[in-house]
N, C-alpha and C positions, 0 to 999 in steps of 0.2 A: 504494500500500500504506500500512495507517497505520501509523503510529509513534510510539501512547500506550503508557502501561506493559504493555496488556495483550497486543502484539501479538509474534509470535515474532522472534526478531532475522532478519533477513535476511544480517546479516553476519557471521554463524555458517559460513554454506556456503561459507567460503574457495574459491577455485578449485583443486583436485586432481585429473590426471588420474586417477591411481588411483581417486577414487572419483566417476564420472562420477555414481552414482546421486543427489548433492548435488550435480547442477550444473543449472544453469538452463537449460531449456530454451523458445527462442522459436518460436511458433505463432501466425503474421499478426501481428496487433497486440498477443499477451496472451503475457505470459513468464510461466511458473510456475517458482517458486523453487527446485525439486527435477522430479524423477522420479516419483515417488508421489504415487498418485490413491488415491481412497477409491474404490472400487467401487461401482458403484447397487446397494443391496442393499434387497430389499423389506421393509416396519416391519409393515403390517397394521394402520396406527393411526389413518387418517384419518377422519373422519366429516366424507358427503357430498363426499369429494375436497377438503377447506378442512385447510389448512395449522395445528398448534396450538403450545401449548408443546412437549408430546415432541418433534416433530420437531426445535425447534430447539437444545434441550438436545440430542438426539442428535447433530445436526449440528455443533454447537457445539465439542464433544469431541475431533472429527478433526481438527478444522483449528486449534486449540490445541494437539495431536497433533501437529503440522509438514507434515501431508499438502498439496501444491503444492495441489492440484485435489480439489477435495469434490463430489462427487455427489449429487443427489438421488436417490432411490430410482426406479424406472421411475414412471413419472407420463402418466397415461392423456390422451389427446388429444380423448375424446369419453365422456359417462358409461359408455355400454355398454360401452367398449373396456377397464373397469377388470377386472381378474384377479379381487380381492375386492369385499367393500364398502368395504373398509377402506384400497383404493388410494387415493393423492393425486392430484389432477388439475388440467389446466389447460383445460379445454374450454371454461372462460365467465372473462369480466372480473371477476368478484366472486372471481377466486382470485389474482388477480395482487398482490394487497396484503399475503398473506400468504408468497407467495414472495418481494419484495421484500424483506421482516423475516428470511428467510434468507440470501438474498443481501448485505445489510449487514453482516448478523452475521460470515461468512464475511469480509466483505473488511477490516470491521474488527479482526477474529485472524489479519490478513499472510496470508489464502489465495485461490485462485480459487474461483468457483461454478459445477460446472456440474449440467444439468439433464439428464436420458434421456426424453426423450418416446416413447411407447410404446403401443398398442393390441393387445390381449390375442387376438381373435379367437377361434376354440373352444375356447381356454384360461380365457375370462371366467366369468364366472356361476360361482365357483369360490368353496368354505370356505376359510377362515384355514386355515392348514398347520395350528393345534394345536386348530382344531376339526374336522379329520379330513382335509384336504387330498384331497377328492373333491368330487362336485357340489354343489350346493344343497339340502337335501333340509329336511324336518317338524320338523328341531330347530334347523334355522336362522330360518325360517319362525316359531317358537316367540319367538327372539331379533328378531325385526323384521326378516328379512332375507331377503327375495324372490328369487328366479331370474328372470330377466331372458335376453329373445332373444340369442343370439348368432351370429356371423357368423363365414362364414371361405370361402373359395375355392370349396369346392365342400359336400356336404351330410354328408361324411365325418366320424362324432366322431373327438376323436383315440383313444380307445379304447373295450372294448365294454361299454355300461355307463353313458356320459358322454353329455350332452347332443347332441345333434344341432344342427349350425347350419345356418341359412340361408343357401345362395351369395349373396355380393353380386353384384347386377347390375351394367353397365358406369358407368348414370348413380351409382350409388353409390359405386364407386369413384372417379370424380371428384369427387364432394361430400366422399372422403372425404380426399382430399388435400388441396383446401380445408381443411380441420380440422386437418392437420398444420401447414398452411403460417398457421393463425389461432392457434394453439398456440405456434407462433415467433416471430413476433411479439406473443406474450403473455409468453413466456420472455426478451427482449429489452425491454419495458416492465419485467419485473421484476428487470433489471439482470444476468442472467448471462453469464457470461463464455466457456462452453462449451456447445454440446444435442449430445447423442447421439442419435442416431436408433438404436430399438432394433429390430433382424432376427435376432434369434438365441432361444434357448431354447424354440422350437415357437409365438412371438407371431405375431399376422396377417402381418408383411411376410416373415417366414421360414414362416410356410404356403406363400405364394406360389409363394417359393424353389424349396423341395424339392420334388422330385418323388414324395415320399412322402405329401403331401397335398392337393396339386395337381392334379389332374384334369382341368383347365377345358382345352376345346374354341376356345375363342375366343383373343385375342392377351394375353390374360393369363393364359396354359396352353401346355404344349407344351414349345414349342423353350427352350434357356437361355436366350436373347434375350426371349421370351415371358415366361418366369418372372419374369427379373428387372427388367420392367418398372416395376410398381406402386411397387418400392423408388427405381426411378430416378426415375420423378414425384415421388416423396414427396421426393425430395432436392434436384430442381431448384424443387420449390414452396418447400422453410424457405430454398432458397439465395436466393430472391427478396427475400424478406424480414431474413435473418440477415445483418448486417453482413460485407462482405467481410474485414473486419481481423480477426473471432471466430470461432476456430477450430470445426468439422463434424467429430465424429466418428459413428461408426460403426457397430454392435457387428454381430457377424455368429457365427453359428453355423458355422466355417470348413469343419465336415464336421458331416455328419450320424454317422459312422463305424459306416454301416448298405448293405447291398445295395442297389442301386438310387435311394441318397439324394444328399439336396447331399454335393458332393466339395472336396478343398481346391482342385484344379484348378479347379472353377469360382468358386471364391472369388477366387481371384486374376482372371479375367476380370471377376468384378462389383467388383474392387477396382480393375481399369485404367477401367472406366467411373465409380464412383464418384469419384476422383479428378480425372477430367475435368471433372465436376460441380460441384470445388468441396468436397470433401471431403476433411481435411486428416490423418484419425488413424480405421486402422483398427484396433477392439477385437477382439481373436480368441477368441472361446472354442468352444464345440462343443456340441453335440446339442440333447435337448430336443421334439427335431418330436413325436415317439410316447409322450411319458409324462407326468404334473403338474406334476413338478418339472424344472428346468433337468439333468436328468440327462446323461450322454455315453455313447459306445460307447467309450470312448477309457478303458486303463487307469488308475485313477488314480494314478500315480506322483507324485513331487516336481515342480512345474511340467511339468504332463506336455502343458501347452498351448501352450508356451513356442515348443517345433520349427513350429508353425502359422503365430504373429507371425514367427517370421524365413523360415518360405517365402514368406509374402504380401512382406515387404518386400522379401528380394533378389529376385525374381520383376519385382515392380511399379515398386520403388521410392519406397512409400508408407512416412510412418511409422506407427508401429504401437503396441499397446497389449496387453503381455501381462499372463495372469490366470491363477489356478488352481494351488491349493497351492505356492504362493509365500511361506513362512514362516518366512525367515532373511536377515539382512542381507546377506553376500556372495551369497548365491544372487541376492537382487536385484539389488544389485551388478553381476556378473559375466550375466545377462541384459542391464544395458545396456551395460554394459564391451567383451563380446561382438560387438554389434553387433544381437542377437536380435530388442533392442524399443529402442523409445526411450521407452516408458511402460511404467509396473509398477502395474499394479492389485490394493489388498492389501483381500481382502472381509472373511470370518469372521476373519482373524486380528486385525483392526482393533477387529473386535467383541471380544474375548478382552483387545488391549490397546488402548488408543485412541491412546496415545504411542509408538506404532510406531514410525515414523519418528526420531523425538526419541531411540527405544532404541538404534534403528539405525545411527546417527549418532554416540550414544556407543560403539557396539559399534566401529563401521569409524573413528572418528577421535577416541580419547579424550581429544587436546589439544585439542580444542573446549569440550570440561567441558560445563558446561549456558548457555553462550551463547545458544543457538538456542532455547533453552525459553521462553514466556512468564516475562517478567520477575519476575514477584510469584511464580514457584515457581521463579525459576533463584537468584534469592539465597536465599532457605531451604536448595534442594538443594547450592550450593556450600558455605556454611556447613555443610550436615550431613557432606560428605564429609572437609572438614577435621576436624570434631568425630570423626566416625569412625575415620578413621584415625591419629589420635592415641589411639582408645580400642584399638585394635585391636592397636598397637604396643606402648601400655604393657600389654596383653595377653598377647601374645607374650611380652615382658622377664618375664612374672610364671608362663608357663608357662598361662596359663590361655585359656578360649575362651568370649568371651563372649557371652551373647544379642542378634543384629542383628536 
């Protein structure tokens, strides 16, 4: 970790049981300084899958933020497999040098990097959400932006109205694991610390999965064993190549929480196999198979994902990574305090503030002050808090309330 001005203090996170969510946790060879992960959340910024400034000003932010582990957003493992145009990608060697300029960034602001490798499947060939988050159509085409084949399990869109893909054949799926397993070793050249393999929100490995989109006749169809084959390839291929000491997480769509779909009970089966494999930290969220967006059947309440991670871990005995309306510091807290997760993935709130953590910290342990803050903003903000509340006091003495 470095230790110029600009990095967060590490020795901010005193050891308290109370507050496990500031405590270190070790995964193989890579300790992260906290509990909090920045979520892969998708930008829609990339041109041609190449890594720019935005990205790293974005990225930038969380992990000056205090956040242990920074995510890269889902990041396609083949061009086709990108959701927009706008996805970032690692499918060729000419992108590895801009993920490297993230990976630095990140480790030189005291955090971990990790990456989510990801292929979209009849979810691809997909507009930006805020140019209508449906298919490709004449006004994208307008903008330079073509529709493109897409694949997935069998010839089923995911609804009616959406593109149609192409089944992959058997030799395609093996080429196309190759691709994962050349993508990891392209995430490993660019120095990161963690890759998610991403199976959840309705993507190609979670078409597989469910039985909701899944059709296929042959051994990549059928029985759960069948289903969750492609995912298990996919994972002993990056395991080939991903260092043993860097931690394999996961992300899984734990239930489809639809009739007939993936069940948590089967998640914990492909969580006793993934583990086997070499897989070190399952992410739990839900649904997603049947609609654009990462949607769920699951109501949404206050960490309403939370009960998933702790059935896969006391079940498996995996650790785990909870997500999903997670937007207060003891509730984080008291998720790994609990036992529930041993990771807290904080998405849209991160977006909203990017010093989450950093708040969170002051919220759950106020004698830490701004220790743990990058240095060039923890001396201004302790200075202001003295300056403050000497105005605030002679304030009060005067009866009056002043503008903060």
């Amino acid at each position: 970790m470095a230790t110029n001005a600009i990095s967060a203090g590490a020795s901010a996170n005193a050891p308290d049981d109370s507050f496990p969510l500031f405590s270190t946790f070790q995964i193989g060879g890579v300790a992260l300084k906290n509990r909090l992960v920045l979520s892969p959340m998708c930008t829609y910024s990339a041109r041609g899958g190449m890594v720019d400034d935005f990205h790293l000003a974005h990225l930038a932010k969380f992990a000056m933020g205090g956040f242990g582990l920074v995510m890269t957003e889902a990041t396609a493992v083949t061009r086709d497999g990108r959701i927009t145009h706008g996805d970032l990608g690692i499918w060729q060697d000419e992108q590895v040098h801009g993920m490297r300029r993230i990976t630095d960034l990140i480790h030189t602001l005291g955090a971990k990097a990790g990456i989510q490798l990801a292929h979209a499947g009849r979810k691809a060939s997909m507009q930006r959400p805020w140019d209508g988050n449906g298919p490709l159509d004449h006004r994208d085409v307008a903008r330079g932006e073509r529709a493109w084949e897409i694949v997935g399990p069998g010839t089923e869109p995911m609804e009616l109205g959406w593109l149609s893909p192409r089944a992959l054949s058997q030799p395609e799926l093996t080429t196309l694991v190759e691709r994962w397993k050349h993508a990891a070793a392209r995430a490993e050249a660019a120095g990161f610390d963690v890759i998610e393999i991403h199976a959840a929100h309705g993507y190609l490995l979670h078409q597989f999965l469910s039985p909701l989109a899944n059709s296929r006749t042959d051994h990549y169809g059928g029985t759960l064993e069948n289903r969750m084959r492609l995912a298990l390839e996919v994972v002993a291929a990056v395991r080939e190549v991903w260092p043993a000491r860097k931690p394999l997480f996961f992300r899984v769509s734990a239930t489809d929480a639809a009739d007939g779909g993936w069940s948590l009970e089967d998640s914990a089966v492909l969580a006793t196999a993934l583990q086997a494999l070499g897989v070190d930290v399952v992410d739990c969220s839900s649904g997603g198979v049947a609609a654009p967006q990462a949607s769920t059947g699951l109501p949404r309440s206050l960490g309403f994902q939370v009960p998933l991670a702790r059935s896969i871990k006391d079940e498996v005995g995996i650790a785990t990574m909870a997500v999903g309306l997670i937007v207060d510091a003891h509730q984080a807290n008291d998720i790994v305090a609990s036992g529930a997760a041993d990771l807290v993935a904080i998405g849209r709130a991160a977006l909203h503030d990017p010093h989450w953590p950093l708040h969170a910290q002051e919220n759950l342990q106020p004698a830490v002050g701004y220790a743990g803050w990058p240095q060039p903003y923890g001396w201004w903000l302790e200075r202001r808090k003295k300056v403050l509340q000497a105005a605030l006091s002679a304030a009060d003495r005067r009866g009056a309330t002043p503008l903060v």
